[in-house]
N, C-alpha and C positions, 0 to 999 in steps of 0.2 A: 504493500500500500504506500510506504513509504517512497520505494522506486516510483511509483507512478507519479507522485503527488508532486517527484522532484521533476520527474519529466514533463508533465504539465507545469511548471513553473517556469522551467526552459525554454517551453514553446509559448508562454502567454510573454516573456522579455524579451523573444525574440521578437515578437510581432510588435511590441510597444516599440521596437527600437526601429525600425520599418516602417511604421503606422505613418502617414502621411503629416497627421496631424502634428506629429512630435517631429518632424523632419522639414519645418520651412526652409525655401531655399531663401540665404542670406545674399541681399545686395547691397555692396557699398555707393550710397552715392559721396565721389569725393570731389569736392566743391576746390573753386581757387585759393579762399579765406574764407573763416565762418565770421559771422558778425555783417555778413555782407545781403542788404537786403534781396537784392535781384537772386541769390541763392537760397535764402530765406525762406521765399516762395516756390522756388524750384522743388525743393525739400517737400511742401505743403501739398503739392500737385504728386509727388512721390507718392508720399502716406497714402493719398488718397488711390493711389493704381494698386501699391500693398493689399490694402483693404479690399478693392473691387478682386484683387488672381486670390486673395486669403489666403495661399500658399506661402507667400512671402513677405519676408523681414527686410526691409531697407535701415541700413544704418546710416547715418549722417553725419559725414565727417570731414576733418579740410583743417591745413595750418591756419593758425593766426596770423600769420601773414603770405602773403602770396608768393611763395619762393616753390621754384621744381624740387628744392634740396628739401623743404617740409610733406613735399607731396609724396616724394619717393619713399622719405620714412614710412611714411602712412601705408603706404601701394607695400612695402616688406613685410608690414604687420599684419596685412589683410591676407597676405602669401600666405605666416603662419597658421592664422585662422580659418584658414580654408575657406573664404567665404566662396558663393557658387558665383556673383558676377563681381564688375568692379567698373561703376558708371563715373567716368571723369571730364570735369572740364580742365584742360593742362595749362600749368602755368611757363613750359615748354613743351615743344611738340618732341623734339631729340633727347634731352634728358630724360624725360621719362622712359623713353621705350621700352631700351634695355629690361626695366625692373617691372613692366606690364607684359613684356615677353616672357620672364620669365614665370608671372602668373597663368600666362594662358599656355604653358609647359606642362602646368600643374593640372591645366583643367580649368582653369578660371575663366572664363567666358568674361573678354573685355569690351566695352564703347566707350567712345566718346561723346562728348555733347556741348553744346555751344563752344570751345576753345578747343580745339584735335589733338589727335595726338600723330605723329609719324605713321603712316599704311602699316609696317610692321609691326605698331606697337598698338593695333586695336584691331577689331574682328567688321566695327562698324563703327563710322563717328556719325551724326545727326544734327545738323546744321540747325540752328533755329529756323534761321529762311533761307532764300537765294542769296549767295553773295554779291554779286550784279544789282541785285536790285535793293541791297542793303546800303552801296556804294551811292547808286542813283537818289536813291530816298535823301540820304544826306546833301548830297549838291542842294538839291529841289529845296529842300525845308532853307539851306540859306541863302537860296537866293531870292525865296518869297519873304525870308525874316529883311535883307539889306538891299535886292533892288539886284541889276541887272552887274554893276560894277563895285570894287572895293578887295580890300585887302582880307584876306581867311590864315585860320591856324588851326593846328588840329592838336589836340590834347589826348593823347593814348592811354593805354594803361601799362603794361610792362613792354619792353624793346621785342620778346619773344614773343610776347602774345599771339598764338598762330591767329584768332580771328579779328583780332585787332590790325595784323597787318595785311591779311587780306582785303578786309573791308577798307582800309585807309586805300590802297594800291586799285581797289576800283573806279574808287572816288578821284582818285587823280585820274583815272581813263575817262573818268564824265566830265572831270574839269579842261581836261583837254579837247572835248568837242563844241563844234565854235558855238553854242546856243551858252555857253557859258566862258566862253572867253573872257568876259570881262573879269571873274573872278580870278583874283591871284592869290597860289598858296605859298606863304611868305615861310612857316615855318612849321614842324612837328617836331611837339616835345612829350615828355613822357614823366606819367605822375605815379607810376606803380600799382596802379588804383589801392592807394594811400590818398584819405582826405586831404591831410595836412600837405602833403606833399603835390598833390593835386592842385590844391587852390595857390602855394607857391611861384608851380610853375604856371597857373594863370597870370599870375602878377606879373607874373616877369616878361611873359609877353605884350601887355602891356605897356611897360618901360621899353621893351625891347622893338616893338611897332606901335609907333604915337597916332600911325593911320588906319590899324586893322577895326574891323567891322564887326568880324566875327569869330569863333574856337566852336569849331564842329567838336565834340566829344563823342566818339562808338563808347563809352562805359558808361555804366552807371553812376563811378563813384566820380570819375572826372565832371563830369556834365554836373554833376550835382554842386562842384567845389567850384567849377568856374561858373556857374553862375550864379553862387555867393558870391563870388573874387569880384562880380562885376557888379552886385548891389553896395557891398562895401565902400567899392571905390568910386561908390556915384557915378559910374558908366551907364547906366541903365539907359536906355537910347542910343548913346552913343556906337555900344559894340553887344551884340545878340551872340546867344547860345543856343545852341541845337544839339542833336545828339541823339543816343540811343540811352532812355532814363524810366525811373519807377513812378508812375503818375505819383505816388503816395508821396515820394520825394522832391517832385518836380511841382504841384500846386501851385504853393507860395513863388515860388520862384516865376510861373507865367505869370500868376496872379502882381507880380512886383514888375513884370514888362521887361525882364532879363530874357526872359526865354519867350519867344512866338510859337512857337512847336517842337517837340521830339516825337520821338517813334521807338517805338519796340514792340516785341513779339509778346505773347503771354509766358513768363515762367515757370506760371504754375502747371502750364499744358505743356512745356518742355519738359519739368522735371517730371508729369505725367508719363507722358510719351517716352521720354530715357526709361525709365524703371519696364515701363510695357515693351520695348524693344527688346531689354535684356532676358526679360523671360520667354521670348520667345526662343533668343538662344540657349538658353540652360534646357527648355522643352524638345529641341531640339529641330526646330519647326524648320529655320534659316539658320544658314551657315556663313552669312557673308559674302556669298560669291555674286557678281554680275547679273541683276536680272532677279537676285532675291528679292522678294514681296512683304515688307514686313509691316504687322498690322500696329494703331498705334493707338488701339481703345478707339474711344468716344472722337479721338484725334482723327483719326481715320488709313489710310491705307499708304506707304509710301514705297515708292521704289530703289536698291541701291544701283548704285552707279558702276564704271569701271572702278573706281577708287575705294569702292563701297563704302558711298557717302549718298546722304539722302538729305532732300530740305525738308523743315517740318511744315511752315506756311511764310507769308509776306508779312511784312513789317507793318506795325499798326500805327497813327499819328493819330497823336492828341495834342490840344492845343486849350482853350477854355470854354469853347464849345462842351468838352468832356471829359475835364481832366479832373474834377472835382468827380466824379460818377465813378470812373476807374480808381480813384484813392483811396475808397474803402475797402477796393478787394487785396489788391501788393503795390 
């Protein structure tokens, strides 16, 4: 009786240990910085795809500051843990590889999302939107903030930033076609997306062009700090700000006449759509290759690329028509 009762006991631990329910698969989302609203929300639209597959645990995680040397630490520790994916936005596309290769050696099912990482070093990255028309949007928004001519700066976030320099490098293709000749870009500087450091190197562009009109910002944390930099210093008219920013952060700021419009995509449907991308690779559904279909919930259906890159939607502007309406959601 004894023998049996131990053998039934073997077989009810074996099954607990099996059982689906005790088995969620673990995904890291690992963000640039934490403290960082636009990821904040990312995180939020996560939980929420968690919730909806119920199989799985998103963890949420990211240096306090935005360096590849904190992100790697993080990408080694998750190697340990064996998690089953690992969703990142890079704070370089080449440092990290290495150390995402060798999770997906492990079995780690890797993506990218809004910032890439190297082709090598991910299975699938997921672009917020089109980069062309993330480049285009920026020209349009200042040149409806200052008119047809005047002097432009562009405010970045780290020198590597893979999306930061793609989308600046488009924008310089739309400023070179003659519907916007008139605008001149005088200079691109870089703030780490660090506030402090951000609203800085606002300043300084100012001393440094007594004529510019305008600092397109692609961040969050930039676009946010220069158009402080430009209420502070009584510019307000004088030189506008545009960018890619968080309604929730940006408000006050059209509402004070620094900023005419920005644009961004939804974060909460990115960091959505990342978490639902990844389970489809741990399910085993797409593998990354050319011509894979991969579904993105409520988001809806995208295709990858040769590169196996996918855009998620178009960039959305807001201005004061609607920017009080979106600031109570991120």
């Amino acid at each position: 009786m004894k023998k049996q009762l131990k053998t039934l006991l073997a077989v009810a631990l074996s099954a607990a240990l099996v059982s689906p329910a005790m088995a969620a698969d673990k995904i890291a989302l690992v963000v640039k910085s934490l403290g960082n609203g636009f990821f904040d929300a990312a995180n939020q639209g996560a939980q929420e795809a968690a919730k909806e597959l119920k199989n799985v645990e998103v963890i949420y995680t990211g240096p306090a500051k935005a360096t590849a040397e904190g992100q790697i630490e993080i990408v080694n520790s998750l190697i340990a843990q064996k998690v089953s994916a690992i969703v990142i936005s890079a704070n370089d596309p080449d440092a990290l590889a290495p150390s995402l290769k060798r999770a997906m050696e492990r079995g780690i099912k890797v993506i990218s999302f809004d910032s890439g990482v190297r082709k090598d070093g991910r299975m699938m990255h997921l672009n917020p939107s089109s980069n062309p028309l993330i480049g285009e949007k920026l020209v349009k928004m200042t040149q409806q903030a200052i008119g047809d001519t005047g002097e432009v700066a562009i405010l970045s976030a780290t020198a590597q930033a893979t999306n930061q320099n793609i989308w600046i490098d488009e924008a310089k293709k739309v400023l070179a076609m003659p519907a916007y000749k008139g605008l001149k870009l005088v200079s691109v500087v870089y703030g780490d997306d660090q506030t402090d450091k951000s609203y800085r190197e606002a300043q300084g562009l100012f001393k440094s062009h007594p004529n510019l009109k305008a600092i397109i910002a692609p961040t969050t944390v930039g676009v946010a700090a220069a158009a402080k930099a430009v209420q502070d210093e009584k510019m307000v008219g004088k030189i506008y700000v545009t960018g890619l920013g968080l309604p929730s952060e940006m408000a006050g700021h059209v509402k004070s006449g620094a900023v005419k419009s920005f644009a961004i995509w939804n974060p909460i449907d990115l960091g959505y759509s990342s978490i639902m991308a990844a389970s489809q690779f741990i399910s085993g559904k797409v593998t990354g290759k050319a011509g894979d279909k991969v579904s993105l919930g409520r988001v809806g259906t995208v295709t990858l690329d040769a590169n196996g890159e996918a855009a998620m939607s178009e960039p959305f502007t807001y201005d004061a028509t609607n920017v009080e309406k979106f600031a109570k959601f991120f």
